[in-house]
Every structure is written in structure tokens, then in C-alpha cells.
C-alpha positions in Angstrom: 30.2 -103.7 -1.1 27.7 -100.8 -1.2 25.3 -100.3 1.6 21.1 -99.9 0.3 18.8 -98.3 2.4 15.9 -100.9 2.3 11.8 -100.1 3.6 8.9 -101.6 3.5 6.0 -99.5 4.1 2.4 -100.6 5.6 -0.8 -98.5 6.9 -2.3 -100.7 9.2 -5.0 -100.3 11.9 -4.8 -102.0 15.4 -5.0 -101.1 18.7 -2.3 -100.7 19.7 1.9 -100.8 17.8 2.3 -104.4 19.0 -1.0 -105.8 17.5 -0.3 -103.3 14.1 3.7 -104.9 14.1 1.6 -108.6 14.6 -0.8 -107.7 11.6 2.1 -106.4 9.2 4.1 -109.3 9.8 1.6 -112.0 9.6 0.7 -110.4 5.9 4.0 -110.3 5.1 4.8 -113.7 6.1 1.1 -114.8 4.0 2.1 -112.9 0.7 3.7 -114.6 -2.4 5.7 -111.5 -2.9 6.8 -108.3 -0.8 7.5 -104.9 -2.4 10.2 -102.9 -1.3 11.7 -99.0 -1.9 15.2 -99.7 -2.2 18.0 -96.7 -1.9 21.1 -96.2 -2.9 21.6 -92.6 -2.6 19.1 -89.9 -3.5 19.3 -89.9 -7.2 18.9 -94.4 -7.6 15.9 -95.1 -5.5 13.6 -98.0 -7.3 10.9 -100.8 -6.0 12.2 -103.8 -5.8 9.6 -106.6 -5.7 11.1 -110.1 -3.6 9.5 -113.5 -4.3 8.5 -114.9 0.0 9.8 -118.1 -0.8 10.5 -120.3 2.4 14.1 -120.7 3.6 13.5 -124.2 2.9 13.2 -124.4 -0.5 15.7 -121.6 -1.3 19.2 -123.2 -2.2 22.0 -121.1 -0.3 24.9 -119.4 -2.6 28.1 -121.6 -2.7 30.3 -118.9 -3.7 30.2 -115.2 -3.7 30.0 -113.7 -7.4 31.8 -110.1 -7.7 29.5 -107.0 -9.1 30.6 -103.6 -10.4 29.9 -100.9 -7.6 27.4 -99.4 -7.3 25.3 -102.7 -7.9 22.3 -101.9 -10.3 18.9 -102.6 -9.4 16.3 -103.6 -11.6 12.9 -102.2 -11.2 10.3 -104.5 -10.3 12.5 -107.5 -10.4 11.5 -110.9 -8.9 13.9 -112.1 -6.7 14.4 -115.4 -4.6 15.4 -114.1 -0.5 16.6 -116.1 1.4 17.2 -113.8 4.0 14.2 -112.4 4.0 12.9 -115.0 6.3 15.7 -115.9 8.5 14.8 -114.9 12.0 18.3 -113.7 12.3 19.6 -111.8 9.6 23.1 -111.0 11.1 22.6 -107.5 11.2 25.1 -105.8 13.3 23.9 -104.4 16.8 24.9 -101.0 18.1 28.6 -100.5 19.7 28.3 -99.4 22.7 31.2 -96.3 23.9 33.5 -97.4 26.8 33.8 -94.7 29.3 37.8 -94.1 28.0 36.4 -93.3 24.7 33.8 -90.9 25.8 36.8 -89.2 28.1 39.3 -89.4 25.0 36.5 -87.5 23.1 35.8 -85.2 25.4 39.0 -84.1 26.2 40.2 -83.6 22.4 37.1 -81.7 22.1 38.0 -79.3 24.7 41.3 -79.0 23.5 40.2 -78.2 19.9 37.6 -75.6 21.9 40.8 -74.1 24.1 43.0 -74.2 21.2 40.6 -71.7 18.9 39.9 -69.3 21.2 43.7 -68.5 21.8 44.3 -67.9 18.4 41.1 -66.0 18.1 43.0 -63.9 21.0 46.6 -63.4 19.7 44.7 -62.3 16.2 42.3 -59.9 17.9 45.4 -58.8 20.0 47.4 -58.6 16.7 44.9 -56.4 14.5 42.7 -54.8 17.5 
């Protein structure tokens, strides 16, 4: 399944960022539709327009339908989301490193380092 880059851009006056973030959301929340720049890399990049329908009255998906990759997008398409207004969206949070991964790193990093400058050294010793 591809991955889109999605954004949804607002100039709003407030404040301060928390009362701005209040104001944007609220709108968004209040408008019958949303429009959004959707990307899939930096040639396919098209506004998408979403219905705000209420998770209530949208009927969830019983089965997932298969789509040729990349997955087109329409321009200016009205779409039902569903998971547009879910508080939780089940986006993934950010994995945290363990300490033994950042030593593991660092030490094959410093290998790689070590590991280049001797052969710099036998072939400067070789032709110098």
C-alpha cells in the first residue's frame, strides 16, 4: 500500500499557536467539506476535496477492495472520511532507540570509519 503525503493548509490569526490550532480546528470541524494537497511523489500532487461527514453516519468498510499501485487520485473528488473525524486515527508513534541499538550503531560506524582510513593508508603507501 503506497504512503501519500497529506496537508491541510490554514492562515489564521490568534494570539497565540494554541488559540490559532483552536480556531483551525473548530472551522474544520464546522465545514461541510475540507480541501486537501495530497502527494504522492513530486510529479502526482492534486487537491483532494473530503466530504466532513460525522463518523456516525458514515458506514465502515466490511472488506478491503485491492487497487493497482500507485493508487490514482482524482482531482477535486468528494469523498466520504471516516477517518477524518476519529479522534484516534491509528497513526503510528515514533520508535524510540534502545541504548544497544545506539551502541550497535555506533560501533559499526566506527568500524566503517577505521576500516577506510587503512586502506586509504596501504594505497597511499602503495603509490606514494
Amino acid at each position: 500500500m503506497p504512503y501519500y503525503l497529506v496537508t491541510q493548509t490554514s492562515l489564521v490569526e490568534g494570539a497565540d499557536e494554541a488559540e490559532a490550532a483552536r480556531r483551525v480546528l473548530t472551522k474544520l470541524q464546522s465545514d461541510g467539506a475540507v480541501e486537501f494537497t495530497v502527494r504522492y511523489d513530486e510529479d502526482n500532487i492534486r487537491q483532494v476535496t473530503v466530504a466532513n461527514v460525522p463518523v456516525s453516519d458514515v458506514a465502515l468498510p466490511t472488506g478491503r477492495e485491492t487497487r493497482p499501485f500507485p493508487e490514482p487520485i482524482q482531482e477535486d473528488t468528494m469523498l466520504e472520511a471516516s477517518a477524518v473525524n476519529q479522534a484516534d486515527t491509528g497513526a503510528s508513534k515514533r520508535r524510540r532507540l534502545s541504548p544497544r541499538s545506539v551502541i550497535l550503531g555506533s560501533s559499526l560506524f566506527t568500524a566503517g570509519v577505521a576500516t577506510g582510513l587503512v586502506i586509504m593508508a596501504l594505497v597511499d603507501r602503495a603509490y606514494g
